[in-house]
N, C-alpha and C positions, 0 to 999 in steps of 0.2 A: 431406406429403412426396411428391414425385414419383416414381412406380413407375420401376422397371425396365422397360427392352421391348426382346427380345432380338428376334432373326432371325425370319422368320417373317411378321412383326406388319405389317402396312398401316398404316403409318406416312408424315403427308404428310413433306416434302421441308423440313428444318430449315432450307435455304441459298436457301430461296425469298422469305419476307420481306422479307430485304434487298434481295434483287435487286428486287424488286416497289415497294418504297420508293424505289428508285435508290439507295442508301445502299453498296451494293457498289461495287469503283472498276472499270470497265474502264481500258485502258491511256491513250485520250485524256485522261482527267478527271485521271491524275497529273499533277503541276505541280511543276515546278523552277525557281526565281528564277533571270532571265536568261537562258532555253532558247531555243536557236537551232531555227530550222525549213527542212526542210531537203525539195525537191522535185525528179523525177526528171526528167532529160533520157532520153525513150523514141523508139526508131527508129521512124520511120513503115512503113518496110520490111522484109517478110518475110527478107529475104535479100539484104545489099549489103556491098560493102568500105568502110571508113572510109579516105578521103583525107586527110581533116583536120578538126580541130574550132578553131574559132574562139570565145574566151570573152570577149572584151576589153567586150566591149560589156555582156555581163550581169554580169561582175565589177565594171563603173562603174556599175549600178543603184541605184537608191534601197537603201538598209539590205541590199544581197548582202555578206555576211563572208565570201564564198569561193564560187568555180569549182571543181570537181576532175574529173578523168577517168583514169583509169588510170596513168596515166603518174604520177602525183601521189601516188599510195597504195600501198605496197605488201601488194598483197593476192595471196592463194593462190585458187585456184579452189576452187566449194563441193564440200567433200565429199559423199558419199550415194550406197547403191546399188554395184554391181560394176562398172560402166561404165569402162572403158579412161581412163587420163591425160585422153586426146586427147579426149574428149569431155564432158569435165567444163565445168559452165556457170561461166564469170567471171564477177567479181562486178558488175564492170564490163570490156563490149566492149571489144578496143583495136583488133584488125583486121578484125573482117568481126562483122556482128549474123545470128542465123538467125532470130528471126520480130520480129513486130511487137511493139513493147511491151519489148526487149529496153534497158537501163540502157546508156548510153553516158556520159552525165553526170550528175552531180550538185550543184545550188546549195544553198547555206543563206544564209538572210536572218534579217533579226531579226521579220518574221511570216510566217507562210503563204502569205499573199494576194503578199507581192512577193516569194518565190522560184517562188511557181510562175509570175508575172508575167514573172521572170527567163529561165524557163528559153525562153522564146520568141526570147532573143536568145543564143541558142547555137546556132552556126549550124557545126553538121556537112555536112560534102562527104561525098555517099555516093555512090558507083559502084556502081549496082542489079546484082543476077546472075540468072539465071533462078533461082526457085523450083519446089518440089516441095511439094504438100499432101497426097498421094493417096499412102498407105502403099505399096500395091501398088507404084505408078507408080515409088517410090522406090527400089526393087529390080530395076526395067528396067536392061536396056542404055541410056546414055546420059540417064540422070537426072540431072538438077545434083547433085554431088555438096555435101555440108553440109561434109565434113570429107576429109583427104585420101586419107584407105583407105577413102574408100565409106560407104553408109547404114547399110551392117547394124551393129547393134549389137551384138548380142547374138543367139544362135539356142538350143536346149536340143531335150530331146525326153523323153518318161514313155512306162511301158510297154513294149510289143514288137511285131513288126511280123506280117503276116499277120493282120490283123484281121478281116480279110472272107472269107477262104477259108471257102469250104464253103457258105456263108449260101443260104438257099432265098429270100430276100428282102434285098435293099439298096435304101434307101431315101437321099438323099442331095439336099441343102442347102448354100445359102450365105445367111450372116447378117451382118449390121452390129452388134455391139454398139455402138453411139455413142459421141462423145466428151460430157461433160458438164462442169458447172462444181458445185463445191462450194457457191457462194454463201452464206458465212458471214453473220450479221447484222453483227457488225461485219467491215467493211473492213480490209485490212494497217496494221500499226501499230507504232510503237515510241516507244522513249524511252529515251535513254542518257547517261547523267552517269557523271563522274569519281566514285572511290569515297571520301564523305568519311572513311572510316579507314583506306583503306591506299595509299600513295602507290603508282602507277602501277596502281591496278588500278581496274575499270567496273562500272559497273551499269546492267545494260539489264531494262528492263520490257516485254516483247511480248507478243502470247497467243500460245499453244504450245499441243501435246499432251504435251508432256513438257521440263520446263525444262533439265532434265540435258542429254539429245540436244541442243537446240539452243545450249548452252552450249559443248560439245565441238565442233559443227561450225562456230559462229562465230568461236570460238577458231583455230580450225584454217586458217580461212580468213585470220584478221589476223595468223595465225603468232604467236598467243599462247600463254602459260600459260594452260590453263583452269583453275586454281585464282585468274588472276588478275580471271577475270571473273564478276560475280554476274550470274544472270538468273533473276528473278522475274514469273511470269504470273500477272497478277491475272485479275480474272472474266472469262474469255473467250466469247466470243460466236460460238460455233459451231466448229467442225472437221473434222468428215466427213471423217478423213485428210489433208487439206490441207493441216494447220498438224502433220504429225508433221515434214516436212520444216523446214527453216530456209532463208531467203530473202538473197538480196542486200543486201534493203533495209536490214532488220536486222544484218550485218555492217557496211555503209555508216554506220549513226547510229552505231556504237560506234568505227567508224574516225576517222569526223569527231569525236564528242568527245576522244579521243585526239588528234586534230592540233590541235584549240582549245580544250581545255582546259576545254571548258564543256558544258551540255548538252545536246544536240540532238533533235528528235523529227521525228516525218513520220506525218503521216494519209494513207492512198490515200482516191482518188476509187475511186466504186465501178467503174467503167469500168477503171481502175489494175486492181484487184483480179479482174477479169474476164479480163483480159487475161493478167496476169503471173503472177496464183496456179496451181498447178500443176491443172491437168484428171487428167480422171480415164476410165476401161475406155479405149475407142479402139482397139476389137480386131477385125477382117476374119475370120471362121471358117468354112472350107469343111468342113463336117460329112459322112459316111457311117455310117447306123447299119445292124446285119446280125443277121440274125433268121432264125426260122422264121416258117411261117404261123398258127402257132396261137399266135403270139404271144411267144414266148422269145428273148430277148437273146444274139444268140454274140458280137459285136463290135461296135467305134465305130472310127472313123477320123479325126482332127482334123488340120485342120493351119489355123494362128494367123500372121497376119502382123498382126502390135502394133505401133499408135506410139506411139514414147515421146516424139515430140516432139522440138524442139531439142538437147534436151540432155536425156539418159534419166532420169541418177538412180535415184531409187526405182522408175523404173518398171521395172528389169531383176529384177525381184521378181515383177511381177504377171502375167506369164504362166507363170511356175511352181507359183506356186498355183494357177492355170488349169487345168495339166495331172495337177498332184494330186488336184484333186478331180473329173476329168472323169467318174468314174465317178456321182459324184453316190450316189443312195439304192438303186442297182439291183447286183445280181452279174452287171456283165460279165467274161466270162471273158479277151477279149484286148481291148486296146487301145492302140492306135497315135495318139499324139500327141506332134507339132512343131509348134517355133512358130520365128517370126523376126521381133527386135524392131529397128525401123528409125526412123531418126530425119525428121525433117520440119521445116519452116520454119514450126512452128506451137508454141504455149504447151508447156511439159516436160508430159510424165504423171506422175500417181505416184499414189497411193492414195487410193480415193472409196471410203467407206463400205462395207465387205465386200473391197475391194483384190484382187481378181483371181478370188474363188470365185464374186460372182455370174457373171461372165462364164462360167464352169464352170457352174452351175448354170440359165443361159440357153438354152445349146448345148444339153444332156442334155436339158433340157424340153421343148425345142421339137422336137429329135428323135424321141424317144417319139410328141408328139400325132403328128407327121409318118408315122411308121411305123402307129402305129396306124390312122390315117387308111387308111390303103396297104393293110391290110390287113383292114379296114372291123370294126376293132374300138373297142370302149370305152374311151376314153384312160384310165379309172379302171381299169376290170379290165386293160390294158396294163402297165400302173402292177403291182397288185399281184401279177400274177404275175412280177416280175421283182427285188420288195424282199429285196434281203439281210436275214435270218432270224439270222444266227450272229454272237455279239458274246464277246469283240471280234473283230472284223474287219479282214484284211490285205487292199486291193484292190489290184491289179495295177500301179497308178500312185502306189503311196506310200503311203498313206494308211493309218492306222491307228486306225478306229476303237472307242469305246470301249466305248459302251453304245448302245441304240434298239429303236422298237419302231414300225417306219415305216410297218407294214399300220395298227396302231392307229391313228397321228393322220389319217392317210386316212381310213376309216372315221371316224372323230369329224368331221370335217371334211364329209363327205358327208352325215351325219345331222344335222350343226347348219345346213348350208342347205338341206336339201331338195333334194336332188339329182332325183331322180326326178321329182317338180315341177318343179324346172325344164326338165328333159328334157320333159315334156309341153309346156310352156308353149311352147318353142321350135317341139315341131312343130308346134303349134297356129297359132303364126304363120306360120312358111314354108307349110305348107297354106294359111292364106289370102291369101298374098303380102302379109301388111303391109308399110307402107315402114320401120317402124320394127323391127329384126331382134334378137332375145338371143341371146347368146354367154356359153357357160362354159368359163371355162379354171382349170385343176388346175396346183400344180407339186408336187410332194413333193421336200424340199430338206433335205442336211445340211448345214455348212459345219464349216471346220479354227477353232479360237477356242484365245485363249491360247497365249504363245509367253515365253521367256525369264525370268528372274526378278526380283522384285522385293523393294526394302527397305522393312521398317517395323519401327519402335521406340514403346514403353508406357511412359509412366510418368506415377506417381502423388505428386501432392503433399503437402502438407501439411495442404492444403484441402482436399484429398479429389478433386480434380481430376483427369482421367486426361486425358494430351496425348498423340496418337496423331501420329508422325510417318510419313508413306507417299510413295514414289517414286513414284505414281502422278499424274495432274493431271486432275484432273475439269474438263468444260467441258459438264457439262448433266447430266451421268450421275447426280447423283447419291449423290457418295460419303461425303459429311457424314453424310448420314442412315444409311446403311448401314453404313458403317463403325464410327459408333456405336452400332447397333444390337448389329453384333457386340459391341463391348466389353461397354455394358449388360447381355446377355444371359449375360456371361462370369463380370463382374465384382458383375452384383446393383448397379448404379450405373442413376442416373436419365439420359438421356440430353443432356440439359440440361449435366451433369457431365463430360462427354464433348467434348474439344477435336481436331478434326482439321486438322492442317497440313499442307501440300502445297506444289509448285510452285517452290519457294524453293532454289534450290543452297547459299545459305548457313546455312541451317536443317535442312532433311534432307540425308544423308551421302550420298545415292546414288539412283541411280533409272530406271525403264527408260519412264518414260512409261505415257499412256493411247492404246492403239490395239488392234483386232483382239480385241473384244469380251472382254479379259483381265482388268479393271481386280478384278471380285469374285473371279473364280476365283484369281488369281496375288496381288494388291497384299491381296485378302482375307484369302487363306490366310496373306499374310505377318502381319498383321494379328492372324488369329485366334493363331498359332502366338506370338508376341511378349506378346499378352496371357494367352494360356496360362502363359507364362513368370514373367510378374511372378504370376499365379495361385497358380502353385507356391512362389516367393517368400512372399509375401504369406501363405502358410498355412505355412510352418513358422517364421515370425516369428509368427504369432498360436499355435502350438504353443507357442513358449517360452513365450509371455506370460500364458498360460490353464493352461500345465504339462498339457499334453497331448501325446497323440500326431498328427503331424502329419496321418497316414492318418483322425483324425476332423474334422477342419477339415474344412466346407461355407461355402460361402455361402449368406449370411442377406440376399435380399433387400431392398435397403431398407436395410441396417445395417451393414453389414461382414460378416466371417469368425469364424464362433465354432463351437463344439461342437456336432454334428451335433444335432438335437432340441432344442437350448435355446438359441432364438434370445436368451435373455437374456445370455448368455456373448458377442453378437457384439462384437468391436470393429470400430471404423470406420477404413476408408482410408484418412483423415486421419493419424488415430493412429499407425497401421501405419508410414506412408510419414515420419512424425516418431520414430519406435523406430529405423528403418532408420535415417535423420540423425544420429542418436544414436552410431549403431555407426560415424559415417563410411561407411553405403551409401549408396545410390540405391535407391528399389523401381521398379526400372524394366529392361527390358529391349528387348533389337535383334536384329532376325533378318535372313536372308536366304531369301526360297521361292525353290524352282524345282521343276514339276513333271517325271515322266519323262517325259512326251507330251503333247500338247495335248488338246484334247476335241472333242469332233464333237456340239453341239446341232442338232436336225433338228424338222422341222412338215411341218406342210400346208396348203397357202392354197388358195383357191376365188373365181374373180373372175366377177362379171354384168355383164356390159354391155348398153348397147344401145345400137345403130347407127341411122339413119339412113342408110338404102340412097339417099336420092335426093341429099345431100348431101354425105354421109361422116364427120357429127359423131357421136361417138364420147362416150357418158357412163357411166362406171360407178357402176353404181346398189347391188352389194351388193361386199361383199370379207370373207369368212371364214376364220380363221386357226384353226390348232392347232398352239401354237408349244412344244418342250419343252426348258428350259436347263437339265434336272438341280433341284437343289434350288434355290427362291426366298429368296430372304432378305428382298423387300419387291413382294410383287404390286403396290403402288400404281406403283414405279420402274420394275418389268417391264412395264408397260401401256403408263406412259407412252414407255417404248424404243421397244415393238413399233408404236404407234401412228406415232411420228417416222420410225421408219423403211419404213412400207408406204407413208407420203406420199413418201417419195421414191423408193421403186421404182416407185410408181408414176407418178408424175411423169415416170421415165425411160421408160414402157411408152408412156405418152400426149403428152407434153408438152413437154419438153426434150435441147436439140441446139444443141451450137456446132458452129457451120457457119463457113467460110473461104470466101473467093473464088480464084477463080486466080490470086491477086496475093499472097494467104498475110493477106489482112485479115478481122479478126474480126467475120462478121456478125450476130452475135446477144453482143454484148460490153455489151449496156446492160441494164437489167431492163424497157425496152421490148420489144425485141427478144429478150431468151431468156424463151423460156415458161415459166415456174414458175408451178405451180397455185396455188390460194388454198383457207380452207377453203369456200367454196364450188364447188370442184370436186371437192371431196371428198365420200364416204357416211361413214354412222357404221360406223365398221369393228366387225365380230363377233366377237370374238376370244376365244376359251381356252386353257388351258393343261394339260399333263402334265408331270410331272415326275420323268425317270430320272434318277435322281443319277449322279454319274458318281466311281470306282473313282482318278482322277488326283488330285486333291486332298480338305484332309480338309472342306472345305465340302460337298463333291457337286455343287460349281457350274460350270455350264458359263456360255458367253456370251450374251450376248441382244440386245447394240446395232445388229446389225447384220442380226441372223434375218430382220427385217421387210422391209428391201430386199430382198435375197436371195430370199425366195419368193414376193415380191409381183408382182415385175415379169414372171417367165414367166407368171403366173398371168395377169394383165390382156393382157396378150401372145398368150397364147393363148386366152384369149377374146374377143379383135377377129377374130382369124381364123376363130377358131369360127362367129362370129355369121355369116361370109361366106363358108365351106364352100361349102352346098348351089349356091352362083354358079361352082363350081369351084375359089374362090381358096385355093391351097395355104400361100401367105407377105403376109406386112407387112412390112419394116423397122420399126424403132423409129426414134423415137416414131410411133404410129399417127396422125400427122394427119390431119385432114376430108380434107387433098388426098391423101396417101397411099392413106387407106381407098377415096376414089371411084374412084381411079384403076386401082386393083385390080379393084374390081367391073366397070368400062369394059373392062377389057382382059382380064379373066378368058375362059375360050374357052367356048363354049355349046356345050350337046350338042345 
């Protein structure tokens, strides 16, 4: 008989097999008899007026079932985000497109291959306008305007002003956090048919991070019932925030089946997907941090101009968590941060993996080594004489943290690389001028995790079977295994016995999605709390049945509920959940979490690099973490997080950058041209863990999806700079390319 294995236990990943077999469906491999395919008519231009669209010729094509353009559907503009009427994105253009890539039409054929054949003979008149790509520049006097009240989008501001007064030392910067691409494995995708059981209602199949949300904002856009539309996300292939939003495309297939009756689907090219998925930070940061000379924090001074792109959305989100967490892991006393979020004739922003704290966590980092530098101190002892000690914790821009213990994972972090060694080894080589330079950079990093609440419902069959229903949608994380773990560990069930469903609006009642490292602490807690419930259930039915008192029911491993010490008394879940039947119940029950505050998990990363001074190529050779989420419920799942996510902060420290021309066109829109590492650019990451539970929910769990971005990237960040110090060079931009790093050392000033 298969043991029980509660939380805790290193347990591999139960929803990996299939995937590994192919036997999992992503959304292309569903199939509908008769399914029309439907591909997008995209502007070539950044920024132009539509004159006119002409379809006559792709609507006579081989096998085209339909031309449509705005005018043709009546659709609502997408929801998302705080963003004013007026700048909300259409589903489809009708007057004026703002960047490239933007949906003006759209064909369906009966394949693939001849609507996107099609879409070459739609021949839109466009009246080019000047464009604007340069956030900055979009806030000038005399910028092309994108909308008729101007760029700004949105402005906010944390904290209080006088930050700097008094300071015996200011130190003060300007940084690029870059724009990046999510680059999911699978490309944009849907699938939408009429519902075979209820007249006038649909079923769309897309990946998502949460079916519910993009149910609601699809709806919303075709000016539907959202009870009339199903959407179901099968195994999805990546998200990194990208897919919490809902797309055009997706409204588009559920519209076109709606007007034909039949079902229609659309695969992007991955170029599509480059272009039109939403990008992520894209934030301009003029930093001032204020101090003594022996090192103590009096002030920071930020101010943020963000682009959100064509059309903001979700991005009127991410510079508030920016300004939230500006104080990062340190007690500053005052701090002053504004920001102003502007629009551009380039791809929308919205949330990339950690959604606006690393940006916060970037700033702070790089500030610190800067001041420290300034004042010819140890970025490490910088560092700990400035860690907030007192929890929980009120900082000055919001933030209310919960639990930590920030000198510790420093120190742990310092001791598992060898700090002082490498400190040697570095001056070992500037003394002898080798070409080849190391660099260490620190970041000690909190971030905000867990927001809103979530549903999940228990219950137990006949067979003994427990079906775990959760508002949550896993897309890599995870949650099969974990989630059953909990139960297992609850319920004394083999995990095997444990069914979790997700993703499905017409199977679970409700749901807030997976984003913002929530999914164990919030969908868990719902989880634990529901199977608690049938818990309680379940022992005062085995009370009648045994003529006990219910306060002696335990769980008997392995067996059922029986009398505390005499595992021969248990009976089994099965039985229980068929007494219940009996009585006309369910042994089942549904909850709803929500915590009072979110949680604040924190670490400490440590990056090695080494440079080539004659070139400028840039390798990182070690990367050391001490990452603490509160309590574990499966170290195999938290490894693998922590792991996923240092590749792509670091990816953004060294390697990746969409970049635009002055014409608003995407030059790094193919996987030629945008750099993403492989694992051969990668080290075997070090990594360990602590873990403060945290006092918000009753797991102790905090987040952990997103830790690893978050403190990876100031770390390798500030060990390229590091490595280039002693040359004078104060700054990089990100990514530190070969040409960046040489050009630095070229132009750095000699003494």
């Amino acid at each position: 008989m298969a043991q029980p294995t509660g939380p805790g236990a290193r347990v591999r990943r139960l929803e990996d097999p299939s995937l590994i077999r192919g036997e999992r469906r992503y959304t292309d491999d569903i199939q509908r008899p008769g399914a029309l395919h439907a591909a997008f008519v995209r502007s070539p231009f950044a920024h132009a007026a539509i004159k006119s669209i002409d379809m006559q010729e792709a609507a006579a094509a081989p096998g085209v079932a339909g031309v449509y353009t705005a005018a043709d559907l009546a659709l609502a503009p997408m929801p998302g985000g705080s963003v004013r009427e007026a700048m909300r994105r259409p589903v489809l253009a009708a007057v004026r497109v703002r960047f490239a890539g933007e949906i003006v039409a759209v064909v369906v054929a009966d394949t693939r291959e001849r609507a996107v054949d099609a879409t070459d003979l739609v021949f839109v008149d466009y009246e080019p306008l000047d464009v604007v790509i340069d956030p900055e520049r979009a806030l000038a006097d005399g910028a092309p305007a994108l909308f008729e009240d101007g760029n700004l989008a949105a402005s906010g501001s944390a904290g209080s002003g006088s930050a700097l007064d008094g300071a015996e030392v200011v130190v003060e910067g300007r940084f690029v956090n870059q724009r990046v691409a999510a680059v999911p494995m699978e490309p944009g995708a849907g699938l939408a048919a009429p519902d075979p059981e209820r007249e006038g209602a649909y079923v769309l199949w897309t990946p998502s991070q949460g079916a519910h949300g993009h149910r609601d904002a699809i709806a919303a856009a075709l000016q539907l019932d959202p009870e009339r539309l199903r959407v179901i996300t099968p195994a999805t292939g990546g998200g990194f925030g990208a897919r919490i939003a809902a797309y055009p495309e997706a409204v588009l297939t559920v519209a076109l089946a709606r007007e034909l009756g039949r079902p229609v689907r659309f695969v992007e090219a991955r170029s599509e997907t480059m272009t039109a998925m939403q990008h992520g930070r894209a934030q301009r940061q003029r930093v001032q941090v204020a101090g003594t000379r022996d090192g103590r924090l009096t002030g920071l001074r930020v101010r943020v101009i963000a682009d959100g792109g064509a059309y903001p959305g979700d991005a009127t989100d991410m510079p508030n968590l920016t300004g939230m967490m500006a104080c990062g892991v340190y007690d500053i006393p005052k701090v002053d941060y504004a920001y102003e979020l502007v629009v551009t004739n380039t791809t929308p922003i919205g949330a990339y993996r950690g959604a606006g704290r690393p940006e916060a966590t970037a700033l702070v980092e790089r500030a610190i080594d800067m001041f420290a530098a300034e004042i010819g101190m140890d970025p490490a002892e910088m560092r700990r004489r400035n860690f907030i000690a007192d929890f929980p914790h009120e900082t000055v821009t919001g933030a209310s943290y919960d639990s930590g213990d920030y000198r510790a994972a420093l120190d742990a972090v310092l001791e598992a690389a060898g700090y002082e060694a490498l400190r040697a080894d570095q001056a070992a080589r500037r003394k002898r001028g080798d070409t080849v330079q190391l660099g260490i950079g620190l970041c000690s990093y909190v971030e905000w995790t867990g927001f809103g609440s979530e549903f999940a419902s228990c219950e137990i069959d006949e067979g003994g079977v427990v079906t775990v229903l959760s508002g949550t949608s896993a897309h890599g994380q995870g949650h099969e295994t974990t989630y059953a773990q909990l139960v297992s560990g609850a319920l004394g069930v083999a995990l095997e016995d444990v069914r979790i469903v997700q993703s499905d609006t017409a199977k679970v009642a409700r749901g807030t999605g997976t984003a913002g490292s929530r999914s164990l602490q919030i969908g868990g807690s719902a989880v634990h709390n529901a199977t608690g419930d049938v818990l309680e259930q379940g022992r005062r039915l085995a009370a009648r049945e045994l003529e006990a008192d219910a306060q002696d029911i335990v769980v008997h491993p392995g067996h059922g509920l029986g009398v505390a010490g005499s595992p021969g008394t248990a009976i089994a879940w099965g039985r229980l959940a068929a007494v219940a039947a009996a009585e006309g119940e369910r042994l089942a029950a549904a909850t709803d979490f929500e915590p009072d505050d979110s949680t604040y998990p924190f670490g400490a990363h440590l990056a090695v690099v080494e440079v080539d001074t004659e070139t400028g190529a840039t390798r990182l050779v070690r990367h050391v973490t001490v990452d603490d989420a509160g309590t574990i419920a499966n170290p195999m799942i938290v490894e693998g997080q922590v792991h996923g996510g240092i590749a792509q902060g670091v990816a953004q420290a060294l390697f990746e950058e969409i970049a635009f021309d002055e014409d608003g066109n995407n030059l790094t829109g193919t996987l030629v041209s945008y750099a993403m590492p492989t694992a051969a650019d990668l080290p075997t990451f070090e990594t360990q863990r602590t873990q403060t539970p945290t006092p918000r929910n009753p797991l102790g769990a905090k987040g952990i999806g997103e830790a690893g971005t978050i403190g990876s990237t100031p770390a390798v960040w500030n060990a390229v700079i590091d490595a280039l110090s002693h040359f004078g060079v104060r700054h990089v931009d990100m990514p530190a390319s070969p040409m960046r790093v040489w050009r630095a050392i070229a132009e750095a000033p000699r003494e």
